[in-house]
matplotlib code that plots the C-alpha trace (Angstrom):
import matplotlib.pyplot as plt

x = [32.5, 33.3, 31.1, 28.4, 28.0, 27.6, 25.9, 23.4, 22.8, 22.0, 19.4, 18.3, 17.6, 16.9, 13.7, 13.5, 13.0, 10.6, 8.4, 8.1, 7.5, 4.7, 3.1, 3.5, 2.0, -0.6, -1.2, -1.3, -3.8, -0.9, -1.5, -4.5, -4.0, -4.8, -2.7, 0.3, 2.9, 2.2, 1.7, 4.7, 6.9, 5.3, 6.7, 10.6, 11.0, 9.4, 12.0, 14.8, 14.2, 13.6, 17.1, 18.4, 16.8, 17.4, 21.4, 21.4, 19.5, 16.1, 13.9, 10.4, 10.8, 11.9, 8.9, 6.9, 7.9, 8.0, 4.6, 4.0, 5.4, 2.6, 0.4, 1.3, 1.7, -1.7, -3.5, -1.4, -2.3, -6.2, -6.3, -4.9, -7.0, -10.0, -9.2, -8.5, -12.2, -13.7, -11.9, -13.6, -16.5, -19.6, -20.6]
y = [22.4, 24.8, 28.4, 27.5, 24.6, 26.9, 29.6, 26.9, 25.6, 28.6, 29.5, 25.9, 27.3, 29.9, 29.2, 27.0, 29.5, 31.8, 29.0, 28.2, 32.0, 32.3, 29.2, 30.2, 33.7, 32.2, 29.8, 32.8, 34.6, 37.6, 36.7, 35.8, 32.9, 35.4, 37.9, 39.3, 38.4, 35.1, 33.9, 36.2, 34.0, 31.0, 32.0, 33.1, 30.2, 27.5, 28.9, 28.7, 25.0, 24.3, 25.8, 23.5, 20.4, 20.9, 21.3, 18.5, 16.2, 15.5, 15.6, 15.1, 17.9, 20.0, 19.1, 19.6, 23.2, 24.2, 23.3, 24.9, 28.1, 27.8, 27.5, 30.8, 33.1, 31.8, 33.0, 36.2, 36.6, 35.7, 38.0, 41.0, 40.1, 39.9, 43.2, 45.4, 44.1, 45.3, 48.9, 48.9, 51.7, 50.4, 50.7]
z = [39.7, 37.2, 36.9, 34.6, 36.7, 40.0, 38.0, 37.2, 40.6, 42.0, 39.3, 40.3, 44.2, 43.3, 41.2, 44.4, 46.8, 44.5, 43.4, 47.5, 48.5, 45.9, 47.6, 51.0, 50.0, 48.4, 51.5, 54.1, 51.7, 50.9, 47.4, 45.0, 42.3, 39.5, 41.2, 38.3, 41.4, 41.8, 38.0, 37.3, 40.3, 38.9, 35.4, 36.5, 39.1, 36.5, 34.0, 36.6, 36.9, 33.5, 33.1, 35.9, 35.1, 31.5, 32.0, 34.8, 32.2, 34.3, 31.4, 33.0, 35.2, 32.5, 30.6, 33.3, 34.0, 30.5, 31.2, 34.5, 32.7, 30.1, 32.3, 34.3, 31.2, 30.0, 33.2, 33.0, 29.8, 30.7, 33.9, 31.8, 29.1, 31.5, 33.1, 30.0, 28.5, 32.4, 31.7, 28.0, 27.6, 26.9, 23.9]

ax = plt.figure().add_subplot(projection="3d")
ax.plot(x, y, z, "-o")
ax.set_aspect("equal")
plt.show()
């Protein structure tokens, strides 16, 4: 195993291990779905694997957290658009 080959696994467990934590926080109630922590652990730890998968050729699970990262910058782009128009003055 050369270094990008290491360097590359460890991203691999290491989106791993964040995409678990954000569950299990989720799970124990620690965290809220629409929570900026969660989406934003969603996000890295999707992009991790699409990293891993990607190099390690496993194209449907690259495709499916390309997706999975869409999917959590939408909502953190929904929750901070929802909480910038709550802060708005009424006009």
């Amino acid at each position: 195993m050369d270094a990008v080959e290491i360097l590359i696994e460890v991203i691999g467990w290491v989106a791993a291990v964040v995409i678990l934590a954000a569950y299990i926080l989720l799970s124990l109630g620690k965290l809220d779905g629409r929570s900026y922590l969660y989406q934003w652990m969603n996000v890295i730890g999707a992009g991790g694997f699409v990293l891993n998968s990607g190099y390690n050729g496993a194209l449907p699970s690259a495709v499916l957290n390309v997706i999975w990262a869409g999917m959590g910058i939408f909502t953190l782009w929904a929750v901070w658009r929802g909480r910038k128009a709550a802060r708005a003055p009424l006009a």
